[in-house]
Biotite code that builds the C-alpha atoms (Angstrom):
import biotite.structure as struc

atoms = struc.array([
    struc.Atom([9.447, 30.519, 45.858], chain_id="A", res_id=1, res_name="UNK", atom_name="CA", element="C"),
    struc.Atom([11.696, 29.185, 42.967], chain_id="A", res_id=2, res_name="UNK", atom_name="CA", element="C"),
    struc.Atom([10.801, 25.472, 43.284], chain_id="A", res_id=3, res_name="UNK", atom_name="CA", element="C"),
    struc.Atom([6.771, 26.931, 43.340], chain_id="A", res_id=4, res_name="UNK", atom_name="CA", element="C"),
    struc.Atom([7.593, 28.625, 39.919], chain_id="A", res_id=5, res_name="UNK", atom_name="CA", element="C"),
    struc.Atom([9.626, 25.680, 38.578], chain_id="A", res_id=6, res_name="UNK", atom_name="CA", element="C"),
    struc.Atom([6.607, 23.356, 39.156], chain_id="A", res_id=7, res_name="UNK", atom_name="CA", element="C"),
    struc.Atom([4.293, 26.063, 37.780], chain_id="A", res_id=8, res_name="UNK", atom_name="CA", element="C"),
    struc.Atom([6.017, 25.644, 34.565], chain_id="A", res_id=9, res_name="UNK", atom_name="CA", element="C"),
    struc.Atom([5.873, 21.941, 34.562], chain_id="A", res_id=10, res_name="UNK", atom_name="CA", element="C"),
    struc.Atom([2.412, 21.598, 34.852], chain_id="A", res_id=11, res_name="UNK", atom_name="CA", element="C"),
    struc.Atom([1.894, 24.235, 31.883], chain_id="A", res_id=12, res_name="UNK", atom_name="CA", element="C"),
    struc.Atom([3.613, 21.906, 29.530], chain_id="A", res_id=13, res_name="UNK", atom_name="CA", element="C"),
    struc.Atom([1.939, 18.531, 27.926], chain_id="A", res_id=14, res_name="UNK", atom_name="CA", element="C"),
    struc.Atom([3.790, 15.585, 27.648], chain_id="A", res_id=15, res_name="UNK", atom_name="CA", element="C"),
    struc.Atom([2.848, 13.555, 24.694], chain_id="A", res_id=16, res_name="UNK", atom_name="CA", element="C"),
    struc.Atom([4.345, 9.876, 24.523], chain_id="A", res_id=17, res_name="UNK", atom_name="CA", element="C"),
    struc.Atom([6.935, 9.421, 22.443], chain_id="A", res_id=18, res_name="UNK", atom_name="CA", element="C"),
    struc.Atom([6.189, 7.281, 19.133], chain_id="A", res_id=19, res_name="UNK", atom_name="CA", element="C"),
    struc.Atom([9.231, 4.584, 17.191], chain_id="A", res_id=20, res_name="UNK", atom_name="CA", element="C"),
    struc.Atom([9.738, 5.681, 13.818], chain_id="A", res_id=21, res_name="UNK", atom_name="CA", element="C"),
    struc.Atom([12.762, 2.678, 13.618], chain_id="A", res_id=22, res_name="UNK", atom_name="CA", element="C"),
    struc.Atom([9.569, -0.134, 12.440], chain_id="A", res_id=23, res_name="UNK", atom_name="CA", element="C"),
    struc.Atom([7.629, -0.651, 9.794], chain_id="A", res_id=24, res_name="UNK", atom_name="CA", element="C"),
    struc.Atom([3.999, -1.938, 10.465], chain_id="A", res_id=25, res_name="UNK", atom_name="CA", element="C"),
    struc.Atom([2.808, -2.109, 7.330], chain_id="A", res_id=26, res_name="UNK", atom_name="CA", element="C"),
    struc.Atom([4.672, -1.370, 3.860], chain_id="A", res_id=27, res_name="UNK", atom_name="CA", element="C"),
    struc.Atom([3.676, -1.635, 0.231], chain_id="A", res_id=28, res_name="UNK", atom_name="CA", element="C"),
    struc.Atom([6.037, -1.578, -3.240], chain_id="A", res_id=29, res_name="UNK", atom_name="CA", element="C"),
    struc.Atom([5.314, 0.191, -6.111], chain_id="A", res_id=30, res_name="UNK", atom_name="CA", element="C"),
    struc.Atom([2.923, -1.694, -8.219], chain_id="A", res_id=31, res_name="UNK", atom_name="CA", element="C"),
    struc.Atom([4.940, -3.011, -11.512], chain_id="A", res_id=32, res_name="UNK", atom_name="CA", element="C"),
    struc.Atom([2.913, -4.210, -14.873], chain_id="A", res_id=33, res_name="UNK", atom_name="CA", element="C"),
    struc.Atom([4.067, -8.221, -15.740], chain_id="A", res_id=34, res_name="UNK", atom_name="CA", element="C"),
    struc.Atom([3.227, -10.363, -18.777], chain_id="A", res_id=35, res_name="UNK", atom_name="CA", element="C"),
    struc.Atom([3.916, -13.569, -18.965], chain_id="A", res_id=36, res_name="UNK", atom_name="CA", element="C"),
    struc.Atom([4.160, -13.402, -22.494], chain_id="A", res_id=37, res_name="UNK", atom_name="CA", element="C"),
    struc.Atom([6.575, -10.776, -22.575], chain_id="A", res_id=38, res_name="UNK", atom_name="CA", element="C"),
    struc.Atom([4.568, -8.600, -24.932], chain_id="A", res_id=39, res_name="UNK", atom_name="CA", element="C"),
    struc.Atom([2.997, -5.123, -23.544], chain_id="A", res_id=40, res_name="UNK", atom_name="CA", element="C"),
    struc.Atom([0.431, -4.859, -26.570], chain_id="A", res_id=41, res_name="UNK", atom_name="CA", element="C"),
    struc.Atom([-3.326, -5.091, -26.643], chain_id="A", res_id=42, res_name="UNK", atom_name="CA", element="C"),
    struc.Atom([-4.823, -8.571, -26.942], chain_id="A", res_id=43, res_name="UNK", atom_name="CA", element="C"),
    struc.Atom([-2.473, -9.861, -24.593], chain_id="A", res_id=44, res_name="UNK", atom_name="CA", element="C"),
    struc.Atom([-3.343, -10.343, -20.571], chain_id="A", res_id=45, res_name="UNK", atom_name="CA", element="C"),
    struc.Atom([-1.352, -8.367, -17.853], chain_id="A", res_id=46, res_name="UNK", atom_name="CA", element="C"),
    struc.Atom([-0.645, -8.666, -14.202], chain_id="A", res_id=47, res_name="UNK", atom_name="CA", element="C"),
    struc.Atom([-0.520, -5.579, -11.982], chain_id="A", res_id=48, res_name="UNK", atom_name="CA", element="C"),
    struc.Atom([1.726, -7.058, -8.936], chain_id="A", res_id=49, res_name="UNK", atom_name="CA", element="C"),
    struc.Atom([2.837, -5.757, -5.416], chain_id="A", res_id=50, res_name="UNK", atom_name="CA", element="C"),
    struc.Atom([4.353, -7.068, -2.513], chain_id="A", res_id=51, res_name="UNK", atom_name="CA", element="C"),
    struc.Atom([3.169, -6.239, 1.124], chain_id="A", res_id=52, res_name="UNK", atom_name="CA", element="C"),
    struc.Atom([5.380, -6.218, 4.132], chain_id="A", res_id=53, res_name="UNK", atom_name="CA", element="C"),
    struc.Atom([3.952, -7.199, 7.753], chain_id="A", res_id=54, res_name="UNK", atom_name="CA", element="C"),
    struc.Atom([6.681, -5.572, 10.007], chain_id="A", res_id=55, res_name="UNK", atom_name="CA", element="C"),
    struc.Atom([4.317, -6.535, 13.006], chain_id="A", res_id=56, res_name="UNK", atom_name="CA", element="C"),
    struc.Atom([4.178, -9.832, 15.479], chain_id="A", res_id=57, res_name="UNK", atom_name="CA", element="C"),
    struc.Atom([0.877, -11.256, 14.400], chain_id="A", res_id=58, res_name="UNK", atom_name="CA", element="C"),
    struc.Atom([-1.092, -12.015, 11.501], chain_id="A", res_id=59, res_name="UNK", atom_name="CA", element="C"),
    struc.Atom([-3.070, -9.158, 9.992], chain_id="A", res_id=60, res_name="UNK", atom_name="CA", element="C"),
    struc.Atom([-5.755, -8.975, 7.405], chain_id="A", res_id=61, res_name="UNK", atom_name="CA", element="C"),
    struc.Atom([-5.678, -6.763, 4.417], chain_id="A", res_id=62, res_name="UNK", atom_name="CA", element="C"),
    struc.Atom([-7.309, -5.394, 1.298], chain_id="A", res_id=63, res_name="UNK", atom_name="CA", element="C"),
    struc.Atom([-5.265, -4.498, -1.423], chain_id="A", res_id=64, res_name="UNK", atom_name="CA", element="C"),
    struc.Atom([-6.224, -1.977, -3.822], chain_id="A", res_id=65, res_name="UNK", atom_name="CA", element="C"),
    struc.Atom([-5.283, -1.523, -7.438], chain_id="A", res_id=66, res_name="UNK", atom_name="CA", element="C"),
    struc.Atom([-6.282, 1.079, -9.647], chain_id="A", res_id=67, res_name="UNK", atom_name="CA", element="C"),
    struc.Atom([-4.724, 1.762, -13.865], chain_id="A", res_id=68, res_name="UNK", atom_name="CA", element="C"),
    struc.Atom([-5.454, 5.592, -14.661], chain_id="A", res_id=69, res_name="UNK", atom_name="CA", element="C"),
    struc.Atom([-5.077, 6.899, -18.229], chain_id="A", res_id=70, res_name="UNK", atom_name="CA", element="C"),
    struc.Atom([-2.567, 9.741, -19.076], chain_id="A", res_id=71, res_name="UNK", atom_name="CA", element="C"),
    struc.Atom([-6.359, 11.901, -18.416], chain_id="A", res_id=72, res_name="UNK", atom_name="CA", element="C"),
    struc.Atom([-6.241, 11.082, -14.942], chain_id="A", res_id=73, res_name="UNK", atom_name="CA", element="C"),
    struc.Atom([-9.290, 8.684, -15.377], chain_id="A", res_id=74, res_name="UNK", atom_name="CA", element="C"),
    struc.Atom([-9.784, 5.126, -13.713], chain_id="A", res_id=75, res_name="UNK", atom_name="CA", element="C"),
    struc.Atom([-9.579, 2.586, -16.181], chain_id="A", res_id=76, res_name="UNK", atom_name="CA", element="C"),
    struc.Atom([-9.212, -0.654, -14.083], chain_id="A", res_id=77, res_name="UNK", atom_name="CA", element="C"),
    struc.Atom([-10.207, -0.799, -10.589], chain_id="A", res_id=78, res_name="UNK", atom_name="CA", element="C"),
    struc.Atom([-9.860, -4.735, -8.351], chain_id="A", res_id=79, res_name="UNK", atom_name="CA", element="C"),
    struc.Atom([-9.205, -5.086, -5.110], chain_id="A", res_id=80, res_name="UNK", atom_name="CA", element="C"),
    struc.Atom([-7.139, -8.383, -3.620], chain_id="A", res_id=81, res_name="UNK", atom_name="CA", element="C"),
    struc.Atom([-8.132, -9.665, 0.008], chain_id="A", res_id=82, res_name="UNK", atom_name="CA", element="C"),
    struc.Atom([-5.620, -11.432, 2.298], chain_id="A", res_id=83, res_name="UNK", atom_name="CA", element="C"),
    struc.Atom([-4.278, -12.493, 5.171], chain_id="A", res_id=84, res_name="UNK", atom_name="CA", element="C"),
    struc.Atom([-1.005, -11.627, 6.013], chain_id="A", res_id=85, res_name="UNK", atom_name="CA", element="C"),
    struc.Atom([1.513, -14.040, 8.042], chain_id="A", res_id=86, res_name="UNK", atom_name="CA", element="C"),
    struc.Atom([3.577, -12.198, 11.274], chain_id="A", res_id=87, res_name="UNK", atom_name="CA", element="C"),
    struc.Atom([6.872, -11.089, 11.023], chain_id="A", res_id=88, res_name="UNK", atom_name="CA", element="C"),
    struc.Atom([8.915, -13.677, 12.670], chain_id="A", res_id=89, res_name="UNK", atom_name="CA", element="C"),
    struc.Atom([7.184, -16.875, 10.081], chain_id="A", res_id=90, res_name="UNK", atom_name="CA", element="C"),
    struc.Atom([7.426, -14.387, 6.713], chain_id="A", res_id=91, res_name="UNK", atom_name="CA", element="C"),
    struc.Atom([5.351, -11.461, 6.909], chain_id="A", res_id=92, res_name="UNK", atom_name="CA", element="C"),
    struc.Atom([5.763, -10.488, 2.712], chain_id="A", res_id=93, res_name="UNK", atom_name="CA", element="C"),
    struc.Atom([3.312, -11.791, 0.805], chain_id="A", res_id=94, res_name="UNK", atom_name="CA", element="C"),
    struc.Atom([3.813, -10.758, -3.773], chain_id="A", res_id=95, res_name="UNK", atom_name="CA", element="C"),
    struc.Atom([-0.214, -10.020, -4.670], chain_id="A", res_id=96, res_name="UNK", atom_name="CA", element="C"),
    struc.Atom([-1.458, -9.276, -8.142], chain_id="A", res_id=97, res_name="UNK", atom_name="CA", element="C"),
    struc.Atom([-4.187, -9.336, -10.740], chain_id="A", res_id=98, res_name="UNK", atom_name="CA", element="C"),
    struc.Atom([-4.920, -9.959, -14.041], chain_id="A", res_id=99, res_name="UNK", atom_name="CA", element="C"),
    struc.Atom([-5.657, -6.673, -16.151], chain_id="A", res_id=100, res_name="UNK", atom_name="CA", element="C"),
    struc.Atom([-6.422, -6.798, -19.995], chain_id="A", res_id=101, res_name="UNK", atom_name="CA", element="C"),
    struc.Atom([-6.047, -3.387, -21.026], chain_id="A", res_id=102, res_name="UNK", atom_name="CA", element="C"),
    struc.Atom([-8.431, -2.097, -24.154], chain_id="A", res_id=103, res_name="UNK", atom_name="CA", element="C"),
    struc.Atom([-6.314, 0.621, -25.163], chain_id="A", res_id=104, res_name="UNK", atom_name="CA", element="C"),
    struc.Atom([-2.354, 1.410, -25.945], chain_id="A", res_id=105, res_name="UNK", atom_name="CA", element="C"),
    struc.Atom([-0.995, 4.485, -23.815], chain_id="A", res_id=106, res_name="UNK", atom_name="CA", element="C"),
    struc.Atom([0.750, 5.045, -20.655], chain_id="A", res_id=107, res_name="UNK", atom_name="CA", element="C"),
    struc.Atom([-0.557, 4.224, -17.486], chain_id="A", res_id=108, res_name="UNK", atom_name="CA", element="C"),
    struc.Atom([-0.289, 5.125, -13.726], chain_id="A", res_id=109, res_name="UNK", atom_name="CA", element="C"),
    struc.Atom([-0.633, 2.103, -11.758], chain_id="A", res_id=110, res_name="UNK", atom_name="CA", element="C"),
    struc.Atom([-1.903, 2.815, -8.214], chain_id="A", res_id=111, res_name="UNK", atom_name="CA", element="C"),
    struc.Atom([-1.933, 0.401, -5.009], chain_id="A", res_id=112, res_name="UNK", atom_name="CA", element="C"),
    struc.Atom([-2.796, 0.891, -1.214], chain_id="A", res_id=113, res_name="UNK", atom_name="CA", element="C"),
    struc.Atom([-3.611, -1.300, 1.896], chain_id="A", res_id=114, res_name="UNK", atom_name="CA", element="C"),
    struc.Atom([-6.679, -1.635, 4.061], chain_id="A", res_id=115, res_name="UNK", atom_name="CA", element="C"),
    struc.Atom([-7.017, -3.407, 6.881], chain_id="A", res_id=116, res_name="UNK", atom_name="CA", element="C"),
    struc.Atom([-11.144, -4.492, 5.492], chain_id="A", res_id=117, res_name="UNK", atom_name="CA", element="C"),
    struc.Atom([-14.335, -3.437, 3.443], chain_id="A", res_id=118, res_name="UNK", atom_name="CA", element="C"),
    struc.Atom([-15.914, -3.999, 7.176], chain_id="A", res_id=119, res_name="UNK", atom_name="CA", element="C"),
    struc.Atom([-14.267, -1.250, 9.461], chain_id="A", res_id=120, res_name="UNK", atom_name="CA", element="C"),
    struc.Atom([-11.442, -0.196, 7.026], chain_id="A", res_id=121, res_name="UNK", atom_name="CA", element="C"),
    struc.Atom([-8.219, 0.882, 8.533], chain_id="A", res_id=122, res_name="UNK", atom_name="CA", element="C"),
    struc.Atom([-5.614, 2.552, 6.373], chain_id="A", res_id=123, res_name="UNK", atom_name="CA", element="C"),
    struc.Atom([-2.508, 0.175, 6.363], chain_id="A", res_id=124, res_name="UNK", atom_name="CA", element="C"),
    struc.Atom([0.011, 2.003, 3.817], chain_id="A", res_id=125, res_name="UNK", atom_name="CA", element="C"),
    struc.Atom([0.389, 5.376, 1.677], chain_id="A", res_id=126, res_name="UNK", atom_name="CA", element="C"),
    struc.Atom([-0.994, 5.176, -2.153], chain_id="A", res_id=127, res_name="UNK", atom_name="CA", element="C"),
    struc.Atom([2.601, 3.491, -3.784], chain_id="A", res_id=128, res_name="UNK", atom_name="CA", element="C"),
    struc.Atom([2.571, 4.203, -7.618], chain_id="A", res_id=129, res_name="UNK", atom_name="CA", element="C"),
    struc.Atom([3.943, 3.330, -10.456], chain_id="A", res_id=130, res_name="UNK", atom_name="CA", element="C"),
    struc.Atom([4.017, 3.123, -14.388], chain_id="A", res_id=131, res_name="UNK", atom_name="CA", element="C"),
    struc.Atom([3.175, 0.859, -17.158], chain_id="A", res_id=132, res_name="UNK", atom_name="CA", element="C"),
    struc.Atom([3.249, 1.234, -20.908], chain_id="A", res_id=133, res_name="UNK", atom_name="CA", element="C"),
    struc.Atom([0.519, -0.174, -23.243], chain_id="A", res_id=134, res_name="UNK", atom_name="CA", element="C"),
    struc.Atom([1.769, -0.682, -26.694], chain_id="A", res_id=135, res_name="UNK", atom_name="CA", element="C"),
])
């Protein structure tokens, strides 16, 4: 009668698989604001860079992203950078950016993300942020 009750119980509970948090599949840095010139002032162009991580064993396509917002919240600069990126094992990082010339001074949330295409978009990282400062 015990072992009928012990199975009982068994059968009553779902066993879900278990998932690997110890890789990453895809990762993303916080977008940084670069000029060449070394001057953050109007007038002069910027580059909004990132770097992408492939932490998987074969190539993978992406979309990249990258959005400035004002200190109002509002989209001021919206481009998107397509890709493919190399497996793991041959380099798997790959540094993207654009070219942003900002029109006014002020602070500025940079914003990136991943996709895996415009097509059939698959979302390959979390929104990574980060700040830049218009003189």
């Amino acid at each position: 009668m015990l072992s009928l009750a012990i199975i009982v119980c068994l059968l009553s509970f779902s066993i879900l698989p278990a998932q690997s948090q110890d890789f990453i599949i895809t990762d993303l840095s916080d977008p940084v604001l670069k000029d060449i010139s070394r001057h953050d002032t109007i007038g002069t162009a910027k580059f909004i860079t990132t770097t992408i991580v492939n932490g998987e064993d074969f190539e993978k396509p992406f979309v990249i992203i990258i959005e400035a917002r004002d200190t109002t919240g509002v989209t001021t600069y919206l481009q998107f950078q397509i890709g493919i990126l190399s497996a793991r094992g041959i380099s798997g990082i790959s540094d993207v950016g654009v070219s942003w010339l900002p029109e006014k001074p002020g602070k500025y949330e940079l914003r990136a993300f991943a996709i895996s295409n415009f097509t059939n978009p698959q979302i390959l990282t979390d929104v990574r942020t980060g700040e830049g400062i218009i003189a």
